[in-house]
C-alpha positions in Angstrom: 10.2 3.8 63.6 7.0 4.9 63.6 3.4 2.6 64.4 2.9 2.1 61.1 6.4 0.6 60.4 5.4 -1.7 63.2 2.4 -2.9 62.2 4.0 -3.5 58.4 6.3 -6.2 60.0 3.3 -8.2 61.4 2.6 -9.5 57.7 6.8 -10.1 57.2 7.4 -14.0 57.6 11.3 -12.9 58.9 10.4 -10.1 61.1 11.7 -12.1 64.5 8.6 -11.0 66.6 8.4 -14.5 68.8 10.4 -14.6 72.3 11.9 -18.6 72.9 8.9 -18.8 75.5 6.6 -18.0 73.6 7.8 -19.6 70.1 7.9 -22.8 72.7 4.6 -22.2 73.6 2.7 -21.9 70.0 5.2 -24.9 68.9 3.6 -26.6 71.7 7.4 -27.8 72.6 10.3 -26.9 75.0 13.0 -24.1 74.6 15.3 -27.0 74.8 13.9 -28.1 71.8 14.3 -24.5 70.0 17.9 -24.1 71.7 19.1 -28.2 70.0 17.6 -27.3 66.7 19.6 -23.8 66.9 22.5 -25.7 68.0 22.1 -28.2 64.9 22.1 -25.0 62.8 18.6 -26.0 61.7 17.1 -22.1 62.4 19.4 -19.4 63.9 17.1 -16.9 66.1 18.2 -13.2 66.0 18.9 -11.6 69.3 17.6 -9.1 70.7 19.3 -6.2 72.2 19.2 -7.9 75.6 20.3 -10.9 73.9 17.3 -13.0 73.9 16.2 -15.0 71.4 13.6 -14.0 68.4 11.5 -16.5 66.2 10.4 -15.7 62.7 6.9 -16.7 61.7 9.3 -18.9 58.9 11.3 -20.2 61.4 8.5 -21.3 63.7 7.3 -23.5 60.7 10.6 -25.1 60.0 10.7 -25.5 63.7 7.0 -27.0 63.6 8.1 -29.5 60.7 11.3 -30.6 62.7 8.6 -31.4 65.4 6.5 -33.4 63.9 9.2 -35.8 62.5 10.9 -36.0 65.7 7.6 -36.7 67.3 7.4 -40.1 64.5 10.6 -41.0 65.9 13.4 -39.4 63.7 16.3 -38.5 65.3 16.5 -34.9 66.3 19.9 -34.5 63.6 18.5 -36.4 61.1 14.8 -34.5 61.2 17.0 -31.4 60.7 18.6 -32.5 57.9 15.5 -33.4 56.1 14.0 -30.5 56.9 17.0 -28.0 55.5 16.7 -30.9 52.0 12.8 -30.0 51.7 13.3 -26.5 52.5 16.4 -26.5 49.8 13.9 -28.4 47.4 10.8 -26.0 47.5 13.0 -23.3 46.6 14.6 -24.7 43.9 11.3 -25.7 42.8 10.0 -22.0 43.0 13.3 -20.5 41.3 12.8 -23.5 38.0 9.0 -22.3 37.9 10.1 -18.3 38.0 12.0 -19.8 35.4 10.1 -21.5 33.1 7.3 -18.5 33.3 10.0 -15.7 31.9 11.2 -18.3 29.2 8.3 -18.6 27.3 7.7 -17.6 24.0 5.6 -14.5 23.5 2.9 -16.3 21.5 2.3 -15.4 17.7 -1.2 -14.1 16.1 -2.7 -16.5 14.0 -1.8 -16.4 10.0 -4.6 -15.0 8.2 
């Protein structure tokens, strides 16, 4: 892999670039918390070589969004399982508006 290769993957949401610390550290939470929310099957780090965990820049925000609803006072399964539902909903929200923009009609010149 060359330096360029690299640097490509800085702009790739699921290029796992984040170690646990550090993930824990931007998240402004504990690697317990990452390690729970694996564990719940809410985001499932890749490992590295070494086998250490890596975060995604995607995976860091569904992280962030399980945060914040624990931090209102939803329990830590039930924040995940809102979180996969919302995550399941914006894509089938993007996938029916892909949709509807291929299904249109090719519109018609006026009649003279």
């Amino acid at each position: 892999m060359t330096a360029d290769d690299s640097f490509g993957r800085l702009d790739d949401d699921d290029y796992p670039a984040f170690t646990m610390g550090r993930a824990a550290e931007m998240l402004g939470t504990t690697q317990a918390f990452l390690r729970t929310i694996g564990e719940a099957r809410l985001i499932t780090p890749l490992r590295s070589p070494g086998g250490h965990r890596r975060y995604s820049r995607y995976q860091l925000r569904i992280a962030a969004r399980a945060r914040e609803l624990v931090d209102q006072g939803t329990p830590i399964e039930a924040a995940c399982r809102i979180v996969i539902l919302e995550d399941q909903l914006e894509e089938a929200q993007r996938i029916n508006a892909e949709h509807h923009r291929g299904s249109k009609p090719a519109s018609t010149p006026p009649a003279a």
